[in-house]
C-alpha positions in Angstrom: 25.9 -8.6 -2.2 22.6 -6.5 -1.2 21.5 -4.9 1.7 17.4 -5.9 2.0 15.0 -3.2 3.8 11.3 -4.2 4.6 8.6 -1.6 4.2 5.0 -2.6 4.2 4.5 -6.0 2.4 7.4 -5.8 0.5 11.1 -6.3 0.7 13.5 -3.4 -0.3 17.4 -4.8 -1.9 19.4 -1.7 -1.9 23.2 -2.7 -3.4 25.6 -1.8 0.0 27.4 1.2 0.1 30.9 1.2 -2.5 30.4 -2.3 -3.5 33.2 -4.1 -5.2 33.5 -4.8 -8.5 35.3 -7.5 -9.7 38.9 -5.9 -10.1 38.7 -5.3 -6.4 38.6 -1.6 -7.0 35.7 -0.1 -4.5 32.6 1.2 -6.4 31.8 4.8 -5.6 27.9 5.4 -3.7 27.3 7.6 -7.1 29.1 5.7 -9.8 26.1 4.4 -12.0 27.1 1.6 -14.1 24.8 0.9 -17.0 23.2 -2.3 -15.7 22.6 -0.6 -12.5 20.8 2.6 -14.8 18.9 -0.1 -16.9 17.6 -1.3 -13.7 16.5 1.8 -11.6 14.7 2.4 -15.5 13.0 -0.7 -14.6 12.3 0.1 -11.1 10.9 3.3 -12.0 8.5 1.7 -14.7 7.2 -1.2 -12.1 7.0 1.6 -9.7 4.9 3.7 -12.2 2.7 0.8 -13.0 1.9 -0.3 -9.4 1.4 3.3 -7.9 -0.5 3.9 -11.7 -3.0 1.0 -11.2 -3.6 1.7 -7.4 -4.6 5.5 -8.4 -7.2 3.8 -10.7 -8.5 1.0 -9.4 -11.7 2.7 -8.3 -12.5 3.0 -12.1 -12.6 -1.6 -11.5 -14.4 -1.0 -8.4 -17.4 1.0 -9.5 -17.8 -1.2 -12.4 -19.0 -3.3 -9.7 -20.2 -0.9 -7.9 -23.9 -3.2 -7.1 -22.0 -5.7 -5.1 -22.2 -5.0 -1.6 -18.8 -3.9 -0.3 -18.6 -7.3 1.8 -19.6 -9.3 -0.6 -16.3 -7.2 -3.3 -14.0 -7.7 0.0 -14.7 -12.1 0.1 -14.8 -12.4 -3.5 -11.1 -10.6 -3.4 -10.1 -12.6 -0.9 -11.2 -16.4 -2.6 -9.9 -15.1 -6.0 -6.4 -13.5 -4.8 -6.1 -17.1 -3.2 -6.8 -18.9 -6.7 -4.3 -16.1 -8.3 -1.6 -16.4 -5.5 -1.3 -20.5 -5.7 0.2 -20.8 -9.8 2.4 -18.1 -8.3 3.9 -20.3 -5.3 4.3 -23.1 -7.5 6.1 -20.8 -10.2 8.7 -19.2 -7.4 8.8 -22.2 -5.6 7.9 -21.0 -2.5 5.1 -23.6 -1.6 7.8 -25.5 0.4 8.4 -21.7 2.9 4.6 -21.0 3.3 4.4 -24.6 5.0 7.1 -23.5 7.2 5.0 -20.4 8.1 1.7 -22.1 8.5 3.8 -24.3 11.3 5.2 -21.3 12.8 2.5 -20.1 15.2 3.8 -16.9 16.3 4.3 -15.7 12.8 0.8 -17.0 12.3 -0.4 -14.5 14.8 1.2 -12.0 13.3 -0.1 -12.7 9.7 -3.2 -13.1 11.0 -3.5 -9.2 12.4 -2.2 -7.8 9.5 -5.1 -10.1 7.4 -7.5 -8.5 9.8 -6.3 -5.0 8.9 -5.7 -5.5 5.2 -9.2 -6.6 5.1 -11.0 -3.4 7.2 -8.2 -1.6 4.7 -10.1 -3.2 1.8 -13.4 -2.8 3.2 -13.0 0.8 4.1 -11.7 1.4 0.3 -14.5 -0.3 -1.7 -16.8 1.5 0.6 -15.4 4.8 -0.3 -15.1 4.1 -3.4 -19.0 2.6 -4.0 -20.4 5.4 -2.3 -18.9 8.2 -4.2 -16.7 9.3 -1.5 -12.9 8.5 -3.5 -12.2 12.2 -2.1 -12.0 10.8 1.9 -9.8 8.0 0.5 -7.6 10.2 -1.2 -6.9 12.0 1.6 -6.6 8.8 3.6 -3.5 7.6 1.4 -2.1 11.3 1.3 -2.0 11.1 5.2 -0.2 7.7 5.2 3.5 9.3 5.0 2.3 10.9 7.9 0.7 8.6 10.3 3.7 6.0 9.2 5.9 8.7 11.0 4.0 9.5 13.8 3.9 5.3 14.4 7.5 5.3 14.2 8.0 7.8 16.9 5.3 5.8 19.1 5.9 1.9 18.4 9.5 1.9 17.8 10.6 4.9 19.2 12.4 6.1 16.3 13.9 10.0 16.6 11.9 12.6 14.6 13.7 15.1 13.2 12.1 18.7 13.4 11.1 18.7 9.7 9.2 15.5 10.4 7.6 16.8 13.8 6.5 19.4 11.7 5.2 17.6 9.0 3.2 15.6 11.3 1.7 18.9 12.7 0.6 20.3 9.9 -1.1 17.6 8.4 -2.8 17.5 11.7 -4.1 20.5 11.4 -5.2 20.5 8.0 -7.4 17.3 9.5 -8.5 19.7 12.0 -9.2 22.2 9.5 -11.5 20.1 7.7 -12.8 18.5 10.7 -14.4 22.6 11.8 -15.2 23.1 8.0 -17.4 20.5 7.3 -18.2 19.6 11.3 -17.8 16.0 11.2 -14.3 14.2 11.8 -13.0 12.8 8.8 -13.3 9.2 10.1 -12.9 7.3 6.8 -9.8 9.1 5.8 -8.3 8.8 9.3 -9.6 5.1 8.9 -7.8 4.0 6.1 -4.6 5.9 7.2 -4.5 4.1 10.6 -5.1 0.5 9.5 -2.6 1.1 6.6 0.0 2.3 8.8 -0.6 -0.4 11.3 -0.8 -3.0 8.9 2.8 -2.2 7.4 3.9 -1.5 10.9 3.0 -5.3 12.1 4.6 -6.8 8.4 7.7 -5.1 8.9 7.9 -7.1 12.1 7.2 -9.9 11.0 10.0 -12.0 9.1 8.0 -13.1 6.1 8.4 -13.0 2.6 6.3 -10.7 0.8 4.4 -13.3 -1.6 4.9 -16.3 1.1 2.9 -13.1 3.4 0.3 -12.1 1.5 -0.5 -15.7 0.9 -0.5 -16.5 4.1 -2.7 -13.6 5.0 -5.4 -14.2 2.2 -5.7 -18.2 3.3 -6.2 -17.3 7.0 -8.8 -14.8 5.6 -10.3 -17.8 3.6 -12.6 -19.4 5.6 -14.4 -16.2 6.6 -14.8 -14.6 3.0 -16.0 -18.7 1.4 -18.0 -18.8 4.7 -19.8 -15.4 4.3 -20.8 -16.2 0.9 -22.6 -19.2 1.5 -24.7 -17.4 4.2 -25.0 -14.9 1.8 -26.2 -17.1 -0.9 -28.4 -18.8 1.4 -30.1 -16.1 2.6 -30.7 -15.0 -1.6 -28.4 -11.7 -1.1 -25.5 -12.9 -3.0 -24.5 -10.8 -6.0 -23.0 -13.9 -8.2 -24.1 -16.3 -10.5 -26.8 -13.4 -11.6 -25.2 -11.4 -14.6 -22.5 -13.2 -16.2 -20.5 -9.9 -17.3 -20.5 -9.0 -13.7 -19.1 -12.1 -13.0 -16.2 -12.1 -14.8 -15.7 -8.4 -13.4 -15.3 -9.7 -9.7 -13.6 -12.4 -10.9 -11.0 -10.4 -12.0 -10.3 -9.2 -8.2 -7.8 -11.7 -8.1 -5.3 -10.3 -10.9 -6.6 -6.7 -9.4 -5.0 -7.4 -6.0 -1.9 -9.5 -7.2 -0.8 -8.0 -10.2 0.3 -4.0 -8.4 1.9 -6.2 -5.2 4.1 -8.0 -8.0 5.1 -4.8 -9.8 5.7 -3.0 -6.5 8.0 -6.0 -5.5 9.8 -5.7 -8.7 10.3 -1.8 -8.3 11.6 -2.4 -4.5 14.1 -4.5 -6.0 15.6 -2.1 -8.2 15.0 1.1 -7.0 16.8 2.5 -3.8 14.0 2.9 -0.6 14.4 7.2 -0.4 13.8 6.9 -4.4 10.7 4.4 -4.3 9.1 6.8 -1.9 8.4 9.6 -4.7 6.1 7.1 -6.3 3.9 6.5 -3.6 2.1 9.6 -4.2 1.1 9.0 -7.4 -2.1 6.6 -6.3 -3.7 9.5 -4.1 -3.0 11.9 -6.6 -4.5 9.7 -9.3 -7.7 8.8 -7.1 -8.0 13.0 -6.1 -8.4 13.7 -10.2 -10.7 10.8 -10.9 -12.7 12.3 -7.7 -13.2 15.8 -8.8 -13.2 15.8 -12.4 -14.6 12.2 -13.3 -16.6 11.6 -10.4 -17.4 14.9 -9.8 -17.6 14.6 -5.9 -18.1 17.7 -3.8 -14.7 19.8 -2.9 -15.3 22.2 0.3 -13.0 24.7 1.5 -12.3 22.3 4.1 -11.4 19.8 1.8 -9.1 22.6 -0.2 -7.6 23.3 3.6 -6.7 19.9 4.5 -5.4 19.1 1.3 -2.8 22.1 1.2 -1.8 21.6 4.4 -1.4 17.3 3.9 0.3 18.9 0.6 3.1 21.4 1.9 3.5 18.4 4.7 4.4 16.4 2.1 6.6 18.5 0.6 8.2 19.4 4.0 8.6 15.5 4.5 9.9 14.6 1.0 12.8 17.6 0.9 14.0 16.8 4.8 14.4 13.0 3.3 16.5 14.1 0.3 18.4 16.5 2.4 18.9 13.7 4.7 19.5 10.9 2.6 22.4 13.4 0.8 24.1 13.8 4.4 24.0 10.4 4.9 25.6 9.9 1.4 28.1 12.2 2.1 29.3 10.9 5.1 29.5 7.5 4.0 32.3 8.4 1.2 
């Protein structure tokens, strides 16, 4: 029997607290047997892989770097669509996305979080074409962050003083930057917010996370096909021009699908407080590739904000395992 948690697009099976085996004798919390070992191993490499890819995607994205960042955002829609169906047929789930195409409140739903995975997408390839991978680093750093301060506001969930201080400091390292450079951070704060929102509004929603994300990219559909035509009729469309490129933005398909599929395989075997280490790998990743391959500009303010969002993090990450341990302990 397993507990599931939802984060995000993706469903979380933990195993319930001192399961039984079959003897009858109760399973200790911190008995590891070797299949469940062999599995967190396999969590942990699907975790590494997802998180991995998402810290160097950019690399994919200024390959392409010529297409307009509307023009990258349709194409990844129509070929994450083309990439999604083999997968419903393989998993059989063609038969549950009809169910949620019928179901018009969860349509409503699927269609927000479309909106705001898109703007997410946009804001990204933007960042990323434009030589700016630093802002969206510190965008994904702040996620934790904003997810916490959305709990506290939208469902009203208790902060603990580590978190409320957290919270604070990566604010002010936002501010910090904000006085440094004299501009708000807008893009960073961007892709943050519309992240944050976006797994706020799919945790409410009872969908699968491949039925989901299918669901989401065919209600995007008929905007991305329909703003290519008028693209191509208006001669600005960046297809059908250099066949390398071509196959480069076809590939936005597997780019989108593949690191949602591994991150579902890692949620599956990996415990939710565990999983959550990983997460940081992708900003890190995208911070390195900023400064030492793209060589983008790093101000003081950047060097404030990012120790502050930093020892945040930290602050966040030990309260978590501290709390996670209680919890532990009490449960024996």
């Amino acid at each position: 029997m397993e507990a599931g948690r939802t984060i995000g697009d993706i469903v979380i099976l933990e195993p319930e607290q001192g399961t039984a085996g079959s003897s009858g004798v109760r399973v200790a919390p911190d008995s590891i047997s070797p299949d469940a070992a062999r599995k967190s191993l396999e969590g942990a490499g699907y975790a590494v892989l997802a998180y991995g890819f998402w810290g160097f995607v950019p690399v994919y994205w200024k390959l392409i770097a010529n297409v307009p960042a509307m023009q990258t955002v349709a194409h990844r829609v129509g070929w994450s669509v083309l990439a999604l169906i083999p997968l419903l047929i393989a998993t059989k789930k063609i038969p549950d996305l009809v169910v949620t195409l019928k179901a018009k409140t969860r349509l409503l739903f699927l269609f927000v979080t479309a909106t705001l995975l898109s703007l997410n997408w946009l804001a990204f390839i933007w960042a990323v074409t434009n030589n700016a991978v630093l802002d969206s680093s510190l965008g994904y750093f702040m996620n934790p962050l904003v997810n916490v301060a959305f709990g506290r506001i939208f469902l009203k969930e208790h902060l603990r003083p580590a978190q409320l201080a957290a919270v604070a400091l990566a604010l002010a390292g936002v501010v910090a930057l904000t006085v440094q450079a004299g501009k708000v951070p807008w893009l960073s704060i961007f892709l943050a917010v519309t992240f944050s929102a976006y797994g706020l509004l799919r945790k409410m929603a009872p969908v699968e996370p491949l039925v989901g994300l299918s669901v989401e990219t065919l209600l995007m559909l008929p905007f991305a096909v329909g703003y290519l035509i008028w693209t191509q009729m208006t001669g600005a469309l960046e297809f059908f021009k250099n066949w390398s490129q071509d196959v480069l933005v076809a590939l936005a398909g597997p780019v989108t699908t593949l690191p949602l599929l591994w991150f579902a395989a890692a949620g599956k075997r990996l415990q939710y407080s565990t999983l959550g280490f990983f997460q940081y790998i992708s900003p890190t990743c995208q911070f390195l590739l900023a400064v030492f391959m793209y060589h983008e500009v790093f101000t003081r303010g950047h060097l404030y904000a990012f120790v502050c969002i930093w020892i945040a993090l930290g602050i966040y990450l030990t309260d978590s395992l501290m709390e996670a341990r209680r919890a532990r302990s009490i449960s024996k």
